[in-house]
C-alpha positions as semicolon CSV with decimal commas, in nm:
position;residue;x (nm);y (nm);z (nm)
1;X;-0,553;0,614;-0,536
2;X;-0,917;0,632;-0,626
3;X;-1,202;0,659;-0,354
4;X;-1,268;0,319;-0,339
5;X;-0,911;0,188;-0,268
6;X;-0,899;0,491;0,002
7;X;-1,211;0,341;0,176
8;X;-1,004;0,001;0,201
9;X;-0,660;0,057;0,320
10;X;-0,568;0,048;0,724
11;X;-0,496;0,340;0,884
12;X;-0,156;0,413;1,101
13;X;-0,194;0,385;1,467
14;X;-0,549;0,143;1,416
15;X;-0,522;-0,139;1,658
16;X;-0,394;-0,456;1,575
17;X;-0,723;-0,612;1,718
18;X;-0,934;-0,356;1,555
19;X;-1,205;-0,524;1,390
20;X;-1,264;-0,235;1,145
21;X;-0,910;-0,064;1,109
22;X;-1,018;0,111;0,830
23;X;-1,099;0,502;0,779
24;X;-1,373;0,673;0,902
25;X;-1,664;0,899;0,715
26;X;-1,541;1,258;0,729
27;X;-1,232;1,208;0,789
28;X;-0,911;1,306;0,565
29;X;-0,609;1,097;0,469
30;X;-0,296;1,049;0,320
31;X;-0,127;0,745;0,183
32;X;0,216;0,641;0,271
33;X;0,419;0,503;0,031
34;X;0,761;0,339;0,083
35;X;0,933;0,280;0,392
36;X;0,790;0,051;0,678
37;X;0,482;0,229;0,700
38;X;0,381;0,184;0,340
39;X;0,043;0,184;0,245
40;X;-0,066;0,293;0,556
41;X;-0,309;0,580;0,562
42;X;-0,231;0,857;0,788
43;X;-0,522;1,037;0,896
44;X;-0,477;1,384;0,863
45;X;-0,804;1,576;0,984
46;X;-0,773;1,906;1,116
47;X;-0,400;1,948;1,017
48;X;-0,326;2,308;0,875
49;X;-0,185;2,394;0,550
50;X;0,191;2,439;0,724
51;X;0,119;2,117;0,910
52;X;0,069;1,937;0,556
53;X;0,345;2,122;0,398
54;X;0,574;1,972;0,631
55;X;0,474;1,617;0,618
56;X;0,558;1,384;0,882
57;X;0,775;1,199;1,160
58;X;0,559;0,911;1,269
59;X;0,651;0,665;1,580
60;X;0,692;0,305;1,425
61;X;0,934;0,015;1,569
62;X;0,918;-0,140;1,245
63;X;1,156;0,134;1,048
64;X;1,559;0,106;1,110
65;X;1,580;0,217;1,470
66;X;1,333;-0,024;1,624
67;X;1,174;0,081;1,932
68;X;1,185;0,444;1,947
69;X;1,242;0,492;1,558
70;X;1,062;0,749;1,345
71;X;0,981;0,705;1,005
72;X;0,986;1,049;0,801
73;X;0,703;1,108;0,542
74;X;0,673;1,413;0,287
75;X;0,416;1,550;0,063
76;X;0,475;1,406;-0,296
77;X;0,511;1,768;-0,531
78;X;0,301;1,613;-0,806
79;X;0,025;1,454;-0,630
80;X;-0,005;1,543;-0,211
81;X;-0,219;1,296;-0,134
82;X;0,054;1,060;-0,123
83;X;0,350;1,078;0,094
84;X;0,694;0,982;0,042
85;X;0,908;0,798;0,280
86;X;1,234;1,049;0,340
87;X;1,410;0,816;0,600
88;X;1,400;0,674;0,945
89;X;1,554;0,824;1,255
90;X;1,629;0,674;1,597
């Protein structure tokens, strides 16, 4: 994903009313891809190195479990800006 597509995509947890759900300047993101959050962008600022490693289990009631679900998110090995959907959980 180039800059410019970045700059456009909605970002997880942005308010459905939001006028401007996009990112923000100086802030860092990742791209979800698959799963019931895909192409989301997770906004990742401040997260350390382990914190990235790990990827993660984001609230949705979209994903198989409905209300209360998690969808699971990893780093992708050959590029990390992107993250792969691993599964849901309830």
């Amino acid at each position: 994903m180039d800059e410019e597509a970045l700059m456009r995509g909605r970002v997880y947890g942005a308010d459905h009313d939001d006028p401007d759900p996009g990112p923000g300047p100086g802030r860092v993101y990742r791209e979800l891809c698959g799963g019931p959050l895909d192409g989301l962008l997770l906004d990742v600022t401040g997260w350390g190195a382990d914190a990235l490693a790990d990827g993660a289990a984001l609230p949705t009631e979209i994903g198989r479990f409905g209300s209360g679900g998690r969808a699971h998110y990893g780093p992708r090995p050959a590029d990390p800006r992107r993250w792969d959907w691993v599964g849901d959980s309830g």
